[in-house]
N, C-alpha and C positions, 0 to 999 in steps of 0.2 A: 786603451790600457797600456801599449808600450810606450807612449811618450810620457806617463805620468807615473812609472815604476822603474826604477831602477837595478837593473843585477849587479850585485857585488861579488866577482869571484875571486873567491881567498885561496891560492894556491900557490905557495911556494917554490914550486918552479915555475922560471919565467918563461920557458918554450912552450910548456902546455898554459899558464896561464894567459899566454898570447895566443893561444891557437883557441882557446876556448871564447875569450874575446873577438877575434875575427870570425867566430861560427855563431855569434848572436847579435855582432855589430851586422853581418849578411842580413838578419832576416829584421833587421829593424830597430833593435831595442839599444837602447842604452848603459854602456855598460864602463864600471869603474872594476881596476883591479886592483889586489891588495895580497902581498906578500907573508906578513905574518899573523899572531892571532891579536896583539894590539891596538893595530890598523883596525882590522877586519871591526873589532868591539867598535873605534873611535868611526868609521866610517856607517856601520848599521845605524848609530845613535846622530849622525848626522842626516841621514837617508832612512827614514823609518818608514818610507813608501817604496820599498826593496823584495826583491826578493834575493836571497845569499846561496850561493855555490860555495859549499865549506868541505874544503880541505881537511880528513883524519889527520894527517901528519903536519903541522904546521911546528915551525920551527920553535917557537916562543911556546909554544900553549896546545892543549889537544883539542878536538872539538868538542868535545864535552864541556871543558874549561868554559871554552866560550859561549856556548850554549846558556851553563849556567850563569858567567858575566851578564849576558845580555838580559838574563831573566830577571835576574836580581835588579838590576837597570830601568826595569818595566819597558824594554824596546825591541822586543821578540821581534821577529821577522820569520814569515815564510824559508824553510833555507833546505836546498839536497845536497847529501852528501859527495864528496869523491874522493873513490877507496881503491886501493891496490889490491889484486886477488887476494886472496886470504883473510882480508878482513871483514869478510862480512858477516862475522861475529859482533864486529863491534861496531858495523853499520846498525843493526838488529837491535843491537843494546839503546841506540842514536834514537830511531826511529820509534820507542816506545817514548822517547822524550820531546817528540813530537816532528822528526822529521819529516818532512812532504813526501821524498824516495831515495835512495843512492844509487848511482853511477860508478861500474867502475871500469877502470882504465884501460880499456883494450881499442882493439881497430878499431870499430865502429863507432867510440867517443865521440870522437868531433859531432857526431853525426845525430844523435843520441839526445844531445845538452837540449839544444834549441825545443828538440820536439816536447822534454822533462820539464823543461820551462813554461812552454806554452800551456803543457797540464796542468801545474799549480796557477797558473795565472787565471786559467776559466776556474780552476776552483774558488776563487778569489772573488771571480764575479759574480758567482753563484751563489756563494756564501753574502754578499754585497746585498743578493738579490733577496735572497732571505731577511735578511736584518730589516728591509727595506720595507716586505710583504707584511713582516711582524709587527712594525711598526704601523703601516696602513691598516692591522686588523685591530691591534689595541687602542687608535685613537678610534676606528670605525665602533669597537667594544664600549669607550668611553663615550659616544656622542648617542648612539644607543642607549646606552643606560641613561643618561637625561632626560631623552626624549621620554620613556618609558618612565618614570617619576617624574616628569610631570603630567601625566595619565591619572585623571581625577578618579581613579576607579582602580579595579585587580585587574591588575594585565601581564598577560605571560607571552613569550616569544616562546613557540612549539616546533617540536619537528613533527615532520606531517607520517603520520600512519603510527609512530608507537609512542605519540603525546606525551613524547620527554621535554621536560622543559629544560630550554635554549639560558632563557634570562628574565628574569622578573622585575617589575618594578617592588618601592618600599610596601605596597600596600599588599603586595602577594607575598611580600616577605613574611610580614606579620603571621597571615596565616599557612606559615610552613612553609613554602613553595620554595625547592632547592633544585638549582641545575639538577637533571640527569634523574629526577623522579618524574614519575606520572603526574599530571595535572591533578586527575582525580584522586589521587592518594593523598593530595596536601589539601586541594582547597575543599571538597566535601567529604576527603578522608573514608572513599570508598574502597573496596577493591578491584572493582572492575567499572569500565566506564561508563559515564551518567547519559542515565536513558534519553538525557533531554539532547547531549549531544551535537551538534550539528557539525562535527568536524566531515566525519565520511561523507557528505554530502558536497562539504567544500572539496575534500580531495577527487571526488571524481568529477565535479560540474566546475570546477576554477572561479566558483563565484561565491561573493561576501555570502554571510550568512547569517541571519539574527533572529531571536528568539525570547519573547518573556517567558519565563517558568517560575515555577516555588520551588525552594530548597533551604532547607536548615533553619525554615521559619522563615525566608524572605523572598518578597519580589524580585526577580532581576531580569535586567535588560543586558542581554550578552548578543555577542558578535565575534563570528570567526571571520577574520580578514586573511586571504593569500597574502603572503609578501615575496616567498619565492615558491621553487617547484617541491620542494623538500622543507617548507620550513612557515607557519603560518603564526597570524596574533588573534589571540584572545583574551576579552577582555567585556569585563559587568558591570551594570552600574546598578547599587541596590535602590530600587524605586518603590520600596514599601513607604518609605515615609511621607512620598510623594502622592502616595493613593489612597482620598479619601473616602 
């Protein structure tokens, strides 16, 4: 993470800008400084794999200024404030505009930054890791669903004990079957569950389960399949037409 991120600290003095520099050039990272709010805009849109140390008092522009430069730009960056006592009024104001946190200027600064950094950077990764997990669950959602239409039959993905359906294929669609309803309520449009059943049997013995029964005038050949600990398939095939 620190070689492939940049800090850009915008701070108009150059004694604290140098001292802030050598207190995260120590702990590894890379870092560019920048004096006014210009730079600072022209430098984030060069380095848009940043995180930004912004200066309230920048000689050119406020940080608000740039904040919204940068927005309107589409090149936001991660960025913490640094504020002189008193202003954390308008650190406050900053930070509902989505600042990461602000810092302000007393002894302990130097000492402070590097640690304020490293925070937003694991949030960084975290948030990274989300995006990632989302993405792993929606193609996992999209190849599911395939799989499950092309199911020559009503098939439903269940959670295991209060038979809310997970996800259905087209043919459970038809008749009703909506995430987050009962099995039974959509496909024999009961109220309570079908006598024929075999789920409780799969959740306490972990093994397949199949059954012909009649129901709504037809044959069927059903099967509850475990797939995990919490979450099972079922799924029928109408074989009246098959029986002569």
């Amino acid at each position: 993470m620190k070689s492939q991120i940049n800090i850009i600290v915008a701070e108009n003095d150059n004694n604290f800008n140098q001292l802030i520099q050598e207190s995260l050039q120590k702990e590894g990272f890379h870092v560019i400084g920048v004096f006014n709010g210009k730079d600072t805009i022209d430098k984030v849109a060069e380095n848009q794999d940043s995180v930004l140390l912004l200066d309230c008092d920048l000689p050119d522009m406020t940080a608000g200024q740039v904040i919204e430069t940068l927005s309107e730009r589409k090149c936001s960056v991660p960025y913490i404030l640094i504020i002189e006592h008193g202003n954390e009024k308008t650190a406050i104001e900053l930070m509902k505009m989505g600042a990461s946190n602000y810092i302000i200027k007393e002894p302990v600064f130097k000492d402070m930054i590097p640690i304020l950094v490293k925070k937003v950077l694991k949030g960084l990764e975290w948030e990274k890791e989300i995006v990632e997990v989302e993405e792993i669950l929606q193609k996992r959602s999209y190849l599911n669903q395939i799989i499950l239409d092309r199911m020559p039959c009503i098939t439903l993905l269940l959670e295991s004990y209060t038979r809310e359906i997970i996800a259905s294929n087209a043919a459970a669609t038809k008749i009703g079957a909506v995430p987050g309803k009962k099995c039974f309520s959509t496909w024999v449009q009961r109220e309570d569950p079908c006598p024929w059943c075999r789920a409780p049997i799969l959740w306490e013995s972990g093994e397949e389960q199949r059954l012909e029964f009649e129901a709504s005038g037809s044959t069927w050949d059903a099967y509850w399949v475990p797939v995990e600990k919490n979450m099972y398939l079922h799924y029928a095939f109408k074989i009246s037409d098959c029986i002569h």
